[in-house]
C-alpha positions in Angstrom: 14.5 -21.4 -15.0 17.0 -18.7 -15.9 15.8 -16.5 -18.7 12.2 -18.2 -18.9 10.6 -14.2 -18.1 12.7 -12.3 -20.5 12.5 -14.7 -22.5 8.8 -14.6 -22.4 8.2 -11.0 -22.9 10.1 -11.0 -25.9 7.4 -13.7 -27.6 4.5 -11.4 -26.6 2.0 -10.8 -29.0 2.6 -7.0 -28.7 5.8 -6.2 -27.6 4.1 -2.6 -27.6 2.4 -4.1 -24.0 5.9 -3.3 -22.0 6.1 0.2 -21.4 8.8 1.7 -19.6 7.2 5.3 -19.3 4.8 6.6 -16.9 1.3 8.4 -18.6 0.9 11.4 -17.3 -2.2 13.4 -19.4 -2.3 11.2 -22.0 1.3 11.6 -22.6 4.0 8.9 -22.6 6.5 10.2 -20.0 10.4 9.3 -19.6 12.6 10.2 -16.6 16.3 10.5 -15.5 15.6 8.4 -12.6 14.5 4.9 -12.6 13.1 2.3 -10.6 14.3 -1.8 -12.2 11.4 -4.0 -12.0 13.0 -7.8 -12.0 12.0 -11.3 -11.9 10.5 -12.6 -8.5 12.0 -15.8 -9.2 15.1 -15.4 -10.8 16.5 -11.7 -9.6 16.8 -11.3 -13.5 16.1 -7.7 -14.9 12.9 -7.3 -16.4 12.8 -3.3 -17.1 13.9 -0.1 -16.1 10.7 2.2 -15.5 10.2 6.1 -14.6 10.6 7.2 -11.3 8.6 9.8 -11.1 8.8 13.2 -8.5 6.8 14.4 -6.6 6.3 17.7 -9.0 5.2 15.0 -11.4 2.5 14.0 -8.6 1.6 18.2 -9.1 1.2 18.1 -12.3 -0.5 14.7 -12.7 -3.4 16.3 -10.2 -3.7 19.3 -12.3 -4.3 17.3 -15.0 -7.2 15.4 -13.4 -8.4 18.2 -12.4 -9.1 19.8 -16.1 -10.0 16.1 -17.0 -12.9 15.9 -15.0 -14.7 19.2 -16.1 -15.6 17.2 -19.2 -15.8 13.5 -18.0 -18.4 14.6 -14.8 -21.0 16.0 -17.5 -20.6 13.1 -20.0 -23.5 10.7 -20.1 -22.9 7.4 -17.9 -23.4 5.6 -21.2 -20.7 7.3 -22.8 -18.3 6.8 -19.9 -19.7 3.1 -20.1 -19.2 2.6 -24.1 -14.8 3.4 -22.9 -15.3 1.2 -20.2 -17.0 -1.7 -22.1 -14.1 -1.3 -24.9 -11.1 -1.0 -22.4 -12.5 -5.0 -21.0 -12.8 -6.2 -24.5 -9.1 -5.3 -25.0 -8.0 -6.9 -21.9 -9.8 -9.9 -22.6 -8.1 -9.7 -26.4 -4.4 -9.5 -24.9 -5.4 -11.4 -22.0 -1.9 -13.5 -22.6 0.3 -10.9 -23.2 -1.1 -9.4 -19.8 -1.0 -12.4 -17.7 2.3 -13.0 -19.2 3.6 -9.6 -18.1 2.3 -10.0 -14.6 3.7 -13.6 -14.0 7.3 -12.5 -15.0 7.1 -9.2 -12.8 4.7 -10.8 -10.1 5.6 -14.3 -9.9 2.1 -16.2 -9.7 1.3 -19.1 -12.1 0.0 -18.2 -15.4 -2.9 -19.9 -15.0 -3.8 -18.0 -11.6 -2.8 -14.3 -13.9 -5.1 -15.4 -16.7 -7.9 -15.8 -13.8 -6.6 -12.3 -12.8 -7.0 -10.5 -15.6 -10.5 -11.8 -16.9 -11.4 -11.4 -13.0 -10.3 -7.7 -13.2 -11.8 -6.7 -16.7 -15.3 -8.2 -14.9 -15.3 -4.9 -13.0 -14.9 -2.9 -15.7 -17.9 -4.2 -17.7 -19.6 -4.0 -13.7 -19.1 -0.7 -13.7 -19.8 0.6 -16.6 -23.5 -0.7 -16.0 -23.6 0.4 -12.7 -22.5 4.0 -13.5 -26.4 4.3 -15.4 -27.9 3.5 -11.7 -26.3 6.3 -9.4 -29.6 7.3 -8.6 -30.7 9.8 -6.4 -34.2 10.2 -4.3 -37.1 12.6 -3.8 -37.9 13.3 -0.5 -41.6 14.5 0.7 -41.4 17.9 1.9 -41.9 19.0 5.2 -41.9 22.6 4.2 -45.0 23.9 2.1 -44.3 24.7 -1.6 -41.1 23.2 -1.4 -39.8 20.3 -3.3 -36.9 18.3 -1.9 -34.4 15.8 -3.9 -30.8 14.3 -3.1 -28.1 14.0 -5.9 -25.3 11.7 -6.4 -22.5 13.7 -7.9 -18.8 12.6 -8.3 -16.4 13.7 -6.6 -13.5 14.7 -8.5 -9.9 13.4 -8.5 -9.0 10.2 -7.1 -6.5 8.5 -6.1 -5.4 4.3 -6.2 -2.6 3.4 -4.3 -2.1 -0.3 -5.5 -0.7 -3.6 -4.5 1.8 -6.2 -5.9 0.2 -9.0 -5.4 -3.1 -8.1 -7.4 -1.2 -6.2 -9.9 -4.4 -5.8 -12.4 -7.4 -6.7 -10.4 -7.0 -3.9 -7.6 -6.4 -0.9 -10.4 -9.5 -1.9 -12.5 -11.2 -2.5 -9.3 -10.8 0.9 -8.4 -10.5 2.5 -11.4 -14.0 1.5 -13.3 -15.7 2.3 -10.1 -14.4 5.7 -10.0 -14.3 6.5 -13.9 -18.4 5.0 -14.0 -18.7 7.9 -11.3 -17.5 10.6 -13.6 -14.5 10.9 -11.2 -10.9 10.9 -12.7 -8.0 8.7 -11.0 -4.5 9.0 -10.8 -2.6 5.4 -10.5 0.5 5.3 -7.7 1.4 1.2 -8.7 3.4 -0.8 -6.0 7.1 -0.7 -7.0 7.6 -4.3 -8.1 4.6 -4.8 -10.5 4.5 -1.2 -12.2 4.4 -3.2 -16.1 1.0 -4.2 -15.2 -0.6 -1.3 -14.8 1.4 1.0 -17.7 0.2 -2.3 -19.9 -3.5 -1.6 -18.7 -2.8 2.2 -19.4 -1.9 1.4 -23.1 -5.3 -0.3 -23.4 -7.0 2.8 -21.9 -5.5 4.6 -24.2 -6.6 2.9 -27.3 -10.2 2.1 -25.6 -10.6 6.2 -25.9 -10.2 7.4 -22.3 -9.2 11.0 -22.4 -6.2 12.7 -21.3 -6.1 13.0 -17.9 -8.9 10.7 -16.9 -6.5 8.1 -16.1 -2.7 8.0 -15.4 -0.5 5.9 -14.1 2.2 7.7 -11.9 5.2 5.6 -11.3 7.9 5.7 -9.1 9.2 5.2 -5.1 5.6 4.7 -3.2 6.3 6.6 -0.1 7.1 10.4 -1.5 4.9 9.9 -4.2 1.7 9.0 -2.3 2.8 11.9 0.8 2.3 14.5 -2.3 -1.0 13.1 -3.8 -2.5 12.9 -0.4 -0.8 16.4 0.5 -3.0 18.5 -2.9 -6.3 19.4 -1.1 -7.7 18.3 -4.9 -7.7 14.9 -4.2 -11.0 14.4 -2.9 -10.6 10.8 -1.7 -8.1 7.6 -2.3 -8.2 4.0 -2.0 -5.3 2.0 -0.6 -5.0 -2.1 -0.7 -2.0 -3.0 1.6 -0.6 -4.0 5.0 -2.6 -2.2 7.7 0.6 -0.9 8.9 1.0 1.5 5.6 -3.2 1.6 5.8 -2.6 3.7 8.8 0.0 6.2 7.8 -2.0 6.9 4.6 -5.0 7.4 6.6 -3.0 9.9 8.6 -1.1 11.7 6.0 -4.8 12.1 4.3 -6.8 13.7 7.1 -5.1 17.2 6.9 -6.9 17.7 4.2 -10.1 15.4 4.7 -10.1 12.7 2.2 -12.7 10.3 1.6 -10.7 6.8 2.2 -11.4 3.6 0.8 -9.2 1.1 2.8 -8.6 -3.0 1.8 -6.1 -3.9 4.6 -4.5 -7.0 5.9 -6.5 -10.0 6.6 -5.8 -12.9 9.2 -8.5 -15.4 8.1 -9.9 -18.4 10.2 -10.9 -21.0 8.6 -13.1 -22.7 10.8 -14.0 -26.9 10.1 -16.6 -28.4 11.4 -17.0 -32.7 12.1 -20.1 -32.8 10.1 -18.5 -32.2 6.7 -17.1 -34.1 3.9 -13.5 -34.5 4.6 -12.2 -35.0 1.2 -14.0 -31.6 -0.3 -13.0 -29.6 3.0 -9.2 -30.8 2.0 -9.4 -29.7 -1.6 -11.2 -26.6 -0.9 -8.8 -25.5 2.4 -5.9 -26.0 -0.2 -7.2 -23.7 -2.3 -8.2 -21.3 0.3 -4.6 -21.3 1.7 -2.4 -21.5 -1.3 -4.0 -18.8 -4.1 -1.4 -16.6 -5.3 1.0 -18.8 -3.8 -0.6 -17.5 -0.2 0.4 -14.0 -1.1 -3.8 -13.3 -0.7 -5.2 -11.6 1.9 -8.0 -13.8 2.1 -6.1 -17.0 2.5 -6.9 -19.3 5.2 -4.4 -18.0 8.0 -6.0 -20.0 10.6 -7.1 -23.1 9.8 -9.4 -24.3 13.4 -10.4 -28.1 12.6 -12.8 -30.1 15.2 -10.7 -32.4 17.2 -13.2 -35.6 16.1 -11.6 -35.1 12.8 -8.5 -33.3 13.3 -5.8 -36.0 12.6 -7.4 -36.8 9.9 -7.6 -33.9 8.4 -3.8 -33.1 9.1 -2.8 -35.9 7.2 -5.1 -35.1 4.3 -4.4 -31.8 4.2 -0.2 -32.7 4.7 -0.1 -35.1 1.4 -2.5 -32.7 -0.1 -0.2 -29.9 0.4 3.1 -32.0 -0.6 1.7 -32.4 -3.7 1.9 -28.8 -4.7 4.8 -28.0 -7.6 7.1 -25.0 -6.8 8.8 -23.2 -9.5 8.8 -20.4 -11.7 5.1 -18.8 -12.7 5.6 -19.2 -16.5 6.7 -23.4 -16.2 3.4 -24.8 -17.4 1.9 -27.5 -13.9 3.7 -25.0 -11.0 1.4 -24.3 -8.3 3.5 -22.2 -6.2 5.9 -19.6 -7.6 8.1 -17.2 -6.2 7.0 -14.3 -3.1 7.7 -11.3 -4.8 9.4 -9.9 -2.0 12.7 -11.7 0.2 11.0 -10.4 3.2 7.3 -12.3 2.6 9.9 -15.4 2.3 11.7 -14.3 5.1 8.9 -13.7 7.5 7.6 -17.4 6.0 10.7 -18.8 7.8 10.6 -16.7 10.4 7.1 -18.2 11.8 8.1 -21.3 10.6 11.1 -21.1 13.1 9.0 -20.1 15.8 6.1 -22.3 16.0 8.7 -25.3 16.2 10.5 -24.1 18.5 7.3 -23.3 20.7 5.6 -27.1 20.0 4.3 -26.7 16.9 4.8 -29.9 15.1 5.9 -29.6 11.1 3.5 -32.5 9.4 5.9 -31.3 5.8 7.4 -28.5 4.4 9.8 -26.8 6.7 12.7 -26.7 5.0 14.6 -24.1 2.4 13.6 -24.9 -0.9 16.0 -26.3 -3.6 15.0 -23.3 -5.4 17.0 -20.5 -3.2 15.9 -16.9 -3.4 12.4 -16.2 -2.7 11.0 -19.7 -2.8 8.7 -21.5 -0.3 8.7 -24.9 0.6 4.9 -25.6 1.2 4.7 -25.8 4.7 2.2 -27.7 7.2 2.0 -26.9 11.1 -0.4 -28.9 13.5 -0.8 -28.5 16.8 -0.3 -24.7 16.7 -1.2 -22.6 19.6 -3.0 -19.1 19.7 -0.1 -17.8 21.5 2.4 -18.7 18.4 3.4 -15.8 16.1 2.0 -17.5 13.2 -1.4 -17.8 15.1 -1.2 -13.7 16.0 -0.1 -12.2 12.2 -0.8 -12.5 8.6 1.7 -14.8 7.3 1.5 -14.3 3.6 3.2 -17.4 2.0 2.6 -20.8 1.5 2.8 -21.9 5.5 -0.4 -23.4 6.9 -1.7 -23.4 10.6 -3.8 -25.7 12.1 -5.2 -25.7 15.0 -7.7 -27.8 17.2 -10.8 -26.9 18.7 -14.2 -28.4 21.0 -17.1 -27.0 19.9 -19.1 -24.0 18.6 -18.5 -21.2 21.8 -14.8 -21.9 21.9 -13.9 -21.4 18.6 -16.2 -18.1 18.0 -13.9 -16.9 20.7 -10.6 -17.6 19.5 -11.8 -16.7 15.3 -12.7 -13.4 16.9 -9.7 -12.4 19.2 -7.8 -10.8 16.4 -7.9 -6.7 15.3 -8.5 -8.2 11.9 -11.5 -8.7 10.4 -11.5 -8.8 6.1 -12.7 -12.6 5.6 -13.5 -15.9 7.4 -14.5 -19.4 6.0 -17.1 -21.7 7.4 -17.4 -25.4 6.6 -20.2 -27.0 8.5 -23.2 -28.7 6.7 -25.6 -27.8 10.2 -27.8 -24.7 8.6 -28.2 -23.6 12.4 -24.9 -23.2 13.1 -24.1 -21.8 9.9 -26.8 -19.1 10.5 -25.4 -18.2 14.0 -21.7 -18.0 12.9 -22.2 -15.7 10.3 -23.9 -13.5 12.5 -21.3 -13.7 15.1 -18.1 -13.7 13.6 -16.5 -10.1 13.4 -16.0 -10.0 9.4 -16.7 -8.1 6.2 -17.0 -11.4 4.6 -18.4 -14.6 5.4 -17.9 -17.4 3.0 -20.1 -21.2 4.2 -18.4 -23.9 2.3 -17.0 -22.3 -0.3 -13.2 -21.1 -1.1 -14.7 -18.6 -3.7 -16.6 -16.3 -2.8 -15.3 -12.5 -4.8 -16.0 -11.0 -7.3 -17.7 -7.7 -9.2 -21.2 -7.9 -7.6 -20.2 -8.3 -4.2 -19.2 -5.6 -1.8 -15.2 -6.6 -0.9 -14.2 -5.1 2.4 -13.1 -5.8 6.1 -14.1 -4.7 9.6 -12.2 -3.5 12.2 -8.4 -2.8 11.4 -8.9 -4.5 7.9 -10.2 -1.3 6.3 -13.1 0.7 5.5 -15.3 1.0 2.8 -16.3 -1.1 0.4 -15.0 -2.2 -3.3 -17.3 -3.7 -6.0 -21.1 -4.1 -6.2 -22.6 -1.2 -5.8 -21.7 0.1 -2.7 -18.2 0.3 -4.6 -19.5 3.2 -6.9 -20.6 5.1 -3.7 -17.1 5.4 -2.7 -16.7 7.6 -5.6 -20.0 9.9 -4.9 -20.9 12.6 -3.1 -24.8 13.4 -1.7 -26.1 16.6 -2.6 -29.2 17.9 -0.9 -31.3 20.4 -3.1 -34.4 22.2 -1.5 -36.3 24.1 -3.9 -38.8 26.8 -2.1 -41.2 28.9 -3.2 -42.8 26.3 -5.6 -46.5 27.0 -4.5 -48.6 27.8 -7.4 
């Protein structure tokens, strides 16, 4: 396993894809100060990348700024055409792209590849969304006058991106706001910055313009304090812990900001006795261990009906056993590496607790053979609401499940949480299916189904898991501003 990631990024098919310099105005920027970017799985050293300053945050604003003058009055077909060419390119490289992410990231390979034809979707979205920003006429209640509402762009932007989604969340953001006629400045999370100067590189070739976007690199904290500080920033959009969510949120309302927030999740996923067992098991697995768990849509809370409960443990157990750990770029693993010690650590942590509070560990439990920031799959039955793991996102590879009665009961308990980004349903009564998804208190509802995103849909959580919404187009409103015009006087 040592060496497999360098290794790797030396066989891309353009080397040209690692980039150790931020882009700033269209210019390729080194610094004095670095930030190392290594190998989740190894500890290895991948690349030593510009840390930028805050004056670099200054500058990379002004820039916008003079960007947007010119990209606001461009046709939405033109901004489309960049748009279009910067997917093709991603789709052309998609290897060398997935590759980069896997060795900086950690997921499988096969889950980047998914990532990066899943993010250069919202790109092509976008662009063909950008053409239906329309506005409205409204009848006049005044005589002689003629009333109409706009939708203009707002101006600079800002993304303040995670490590888990290391490409998905900046194209996300990023086509909605350039099919606005807004331009954006990039602030990447720390440990995945290669991904998103890589994405720059294809911008940059596509034909965006300098300044339209950049990718700002660096320590997150001082660097998103300054962005959020320059009353030109007209509005950002965060995906992160709600913890960080709300400091952000803080730190932006001096001046105002429009926010766009994709916080933590804490998912239920809630399994009815009227359901085929065998799918439920396949489809809980894959709700629970995408990305390796680091996802905040995976199944946190997995509430089975007690008819069927040991079954289902059991199932879901060998099911879960079955799952390959190792290192992202070994063709067959299922699990790789958490990018961070402390997601592993906080793993172990619930782990620890749950057991020690009558949880009982069906597999999994112990360190993996691996070391570092491996997972050992975990299953816990008989978990209790009052058990940590029951009460916070866990974020790895460790699933809790949980027995319930009937309908009432479980409403209750899939509601009792400050989160509320995405819940799973799997009963195969259309009744019941129509009164939970009224009832339970989420952005997203998926019935029977562990897939449910993607570029039409409008991605977002209620209550303490964010506001605002990302894709579809409700995404592109984000990134617009109503204007109100009244024109008097207009009687013949």
């Amino acid at each position: 396993m040592k060496g497999i990631a360098v290794a790797a990024l030396k066989k891309l098919s353009r080397p040209d894809l690692i980039e150790d310099r931020a882009f700033l105005d269209g210019v390729w920027t080194s610094r004095r100060d670095v930030i190392g970017v290594t190998d989740p799985a190894t500890g290895e050293h991948l690349a030593d990348v510009a840390a930028c300053s805050p004056a670099d945050a200054d500058d990379a604003v002004a820039a916008a700024r003079r960007a947007f003058v010119d990209w606001r009055d461009r046709l939405p077909a033109e901004r489309g055409v960049i748009l279009r060419h910067w997917a093709k390119l991603m789709r052309e490289n998609a290897r060398d792209l997935a590759t980069i992410m896997t060795a900086e990231q950690g997921k499988p390979l096969a889950e980047a590849l998914g990532e990066i034809s899943y993010g250069a979707s919202f790109l092509d979205w976008f662009a063909a969304e950008g053409e239906r920003a329309y506005g409205e006429t409204i009848p006049s209640h005044l005589p002689g006058s003629r009333l109409s509402v706009q939708m203009q762009p707002l101006g600079v932007t800002v993304a303040i991106t995670p490590w888990n989604f290391p490409t998905a969340m900046i194209t996300r953001k990023a086509g909605a706001a350039l099919a606005a006629g807004c331009t954006m400045i990039v602030k990447p999370a720390p440990e995945t910055p290669l991904s998103a100067l890589a994405l720059a590189k294809l911008a940059e070739e596509a034909g965006m313009p300098p300044g339209v976007f950049q990718v700002l690199t660096g320590e997150a904290a001082p660097l998103a304090r300054r962005l959020l500080e320059n009353t030109e920033v007209r509005a950002f959009s965060f995906t992160g812990s709600t913890e960080v969510g709300r400091i952000l949120l803080t730190q932006s309302a001096a001046t105002v900001k429009k926010a766009s927030l994709e916080l933590g999740g804490h998912a239920p996923f809630i399994l009815f006795d009227d359901v085929d067992l065998a799918k439920s098991v396949k489809d809980c697995i894959a709700a629970k261990f995408a990305t390796s768990g680091q996802d905040c849509l995976a199944a946190n809370r997995i509430y089975v009906q007690r008819r069927v409960y040991d079954r289902f443990v059991d199932q879901f157990a060998r099911a879960t056993a079955e799952l390959r750990v190792g290192h992202g770029l070994e063709p067959g693993t299922d699990i790789g590496p958490m990018t961070r010690a402390s997601v592993a650590e906080k793993c172990r942590q619930q782990v620890a607790q749950a057991v020690s509070a009558g949880a009982r560990l069906v597999c999994g439990g112990q360190d993996s053979p691996l070391g570092g920031n491996f997972v050992t799959p975990t299953v816990l039955a008989d978990v209790t609401d009052d058990m940590l793991i029951a009460q916070e996102e866990t974020f790895g590879p460790v699933a809790a499940i949980l027995p319930f009665d009937d309908e009432a009961e479980v409403l209750a308990r899939a509601n009792a949480t400050e989160m509320g980004l995405a819940a799973y349903l799997y009963t195969n009564d259309l009744g019941r299916a129509m009164r939970l998804t009224e009832r339970l208190e989420y952005g997203m509802v998926a019935v029977n189904t562990p897939k449910f995103t993607g570029a039409p849909i409008p991605f977002g959580g209620w209550k303490q898991s964010g506001l605002g919404r990302e894709g579809s187009r409700h995404g592109l409103l984000e990134y617009l501003e109503a204007k109100y015009v009244c024109f008097g006087n207009l009687a013949a």
